[in-house]
N, C-alpha and C positions, 0 to 999 in steps of 0.2 A: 835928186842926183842919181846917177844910173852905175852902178858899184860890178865888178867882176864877185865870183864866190870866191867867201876869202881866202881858199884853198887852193887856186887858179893864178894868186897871185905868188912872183916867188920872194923870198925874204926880204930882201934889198924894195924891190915895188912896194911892199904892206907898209915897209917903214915909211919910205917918202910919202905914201898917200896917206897915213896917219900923220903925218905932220904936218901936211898940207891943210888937215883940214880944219873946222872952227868944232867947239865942244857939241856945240847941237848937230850939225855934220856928222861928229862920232859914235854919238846915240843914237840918228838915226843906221847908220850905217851897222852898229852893234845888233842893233833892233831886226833889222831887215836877214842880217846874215850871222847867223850863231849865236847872238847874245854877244853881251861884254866881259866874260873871261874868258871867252874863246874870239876875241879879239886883242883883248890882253895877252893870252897866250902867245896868237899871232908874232905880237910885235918882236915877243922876247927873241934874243939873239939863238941861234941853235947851239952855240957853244953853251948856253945855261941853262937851254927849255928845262933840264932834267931838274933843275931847283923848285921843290913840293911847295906851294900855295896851297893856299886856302878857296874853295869855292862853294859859295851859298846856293839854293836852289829848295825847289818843291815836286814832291811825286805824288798824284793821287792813285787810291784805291778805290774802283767803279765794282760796286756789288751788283748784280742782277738778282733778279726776286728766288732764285735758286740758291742764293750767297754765294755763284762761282763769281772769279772774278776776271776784270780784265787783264791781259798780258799784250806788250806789244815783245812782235819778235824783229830784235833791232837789226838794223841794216848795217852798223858798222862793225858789228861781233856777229851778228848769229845769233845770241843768244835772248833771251824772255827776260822783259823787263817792266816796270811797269809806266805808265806815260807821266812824263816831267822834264825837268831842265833846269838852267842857271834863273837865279834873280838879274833881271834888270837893274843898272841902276837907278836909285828912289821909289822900286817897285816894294808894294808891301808882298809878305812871300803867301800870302793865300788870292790875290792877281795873279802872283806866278804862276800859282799851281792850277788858278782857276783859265790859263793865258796860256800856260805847255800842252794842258787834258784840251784845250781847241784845238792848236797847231797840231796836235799829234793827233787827234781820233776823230775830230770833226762834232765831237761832245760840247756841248755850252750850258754852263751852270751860272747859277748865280754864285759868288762868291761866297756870302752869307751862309749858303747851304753846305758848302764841303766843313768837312768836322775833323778840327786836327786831331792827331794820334798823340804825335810825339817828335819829336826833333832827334835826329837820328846824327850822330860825330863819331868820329874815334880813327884808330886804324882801320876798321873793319869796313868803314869807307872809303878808302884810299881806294885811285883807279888811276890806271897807266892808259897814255895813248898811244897810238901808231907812232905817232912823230915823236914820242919821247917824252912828251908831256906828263907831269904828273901833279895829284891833285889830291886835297882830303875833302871832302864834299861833305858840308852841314846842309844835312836835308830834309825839310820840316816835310811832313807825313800828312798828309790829308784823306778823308773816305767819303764815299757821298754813295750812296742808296740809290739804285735806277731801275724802273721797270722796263724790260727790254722792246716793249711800244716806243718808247720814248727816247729810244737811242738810238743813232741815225751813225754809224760809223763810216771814216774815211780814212783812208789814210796816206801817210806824209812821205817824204821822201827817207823819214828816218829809219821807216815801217817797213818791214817784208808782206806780216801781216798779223793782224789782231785777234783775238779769239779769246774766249772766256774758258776760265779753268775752274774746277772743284779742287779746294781746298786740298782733297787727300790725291789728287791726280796731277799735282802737279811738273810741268818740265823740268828733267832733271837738269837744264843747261840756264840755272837762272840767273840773274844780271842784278838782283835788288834784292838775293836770299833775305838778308837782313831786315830788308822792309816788309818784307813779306811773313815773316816770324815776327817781328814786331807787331803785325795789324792781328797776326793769330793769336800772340800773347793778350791783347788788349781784345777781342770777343768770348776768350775764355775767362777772361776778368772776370764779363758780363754774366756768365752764364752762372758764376759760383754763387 
């Protein structure tokens, strides 16, 4: 089935074509275009978008043999984040994380190999969007080891552009501070 971006469409449209269609139609449809809380989103009325949900999702942390790591710098802030997204749903969340680090960098692991951190909640993940959306993101933390032979970078439409950073040179405009303190707290674990 051949979908407009679901951004393209205006409110009144998302709603009839959400209802028009069958549940597997909607997965594929979530699948194809933002995922399923930001088709969720979508449907919400704009008199309530501002009502805070909850959304699930995964980020990974890509080391190169230097331990800089990667950053994307996103296209809908500007700001350095690191590559991830929503859980599908019935996805397990290390597919996610292993299914966002493809979409977004052109990176493919095996699943198996990313290594969770930690599951990251609270306020300190709340995020607002353009349209008023707002959201608390439970977001499980992954890292995976790359020799930079072996990393073929692309990137997506979400990308400005990708680049690796050392730990103490980091951008000061970053978009997943928290994750990114998180991955430092747990290699300084390692080192004591």
């Amino acid at each position: 089935m051949e979908f407009k971006k679901m951004r393209e469409y205006t409110h009144e449209e998302f709603v009839n074509l959400v209802l028009s269609l069958s549940e597997e139609e909607l997965l594929e449809l979530s699948a194809n275009y933002g995922g399923y809380p930001v088709l969720f989103r979508m449907a919400l009325d704009d008199r309530i978008s501002h009502i805070p949900f909850i959304q699930t999702g995964a980020s990974v942390i890509v080391v190169n043999e230097k331990g800089e790591i990667l950053l994307q710098q996103r296209s809908d802030n500007g700001r350095w984040g690191l590559p991830g997204g929503c859980q599908d749903l019935g996805e397990n969340l290390r597919t996610t994380a292993a299914r966002e680090l493809f979409e977004e960098t052109g990176i493919k692991v095996k699943e198996e190999e990313l290594i969770l951190i930690d599951t990251l909640s609270g306020k300190e993940r709340k995020r607002s969007y353009p349209n008023g959306d707002i959201v608390y993101n439970n977001t499980s933390l992954y890292f995976i080891k790359l020799n930079s032979k072996d990393i073929n970078i692309k990137i997506d439409s979400e990308s400005i552009k990708l680049e690796f950073f050392d730990l103490n040179n980091l951008p000061d405009s970053l978009h997943d501070g928290d994750m990114v303190e998180e991955y430092i707290k747990n290699i300084n674990k390692k080192d004591e």
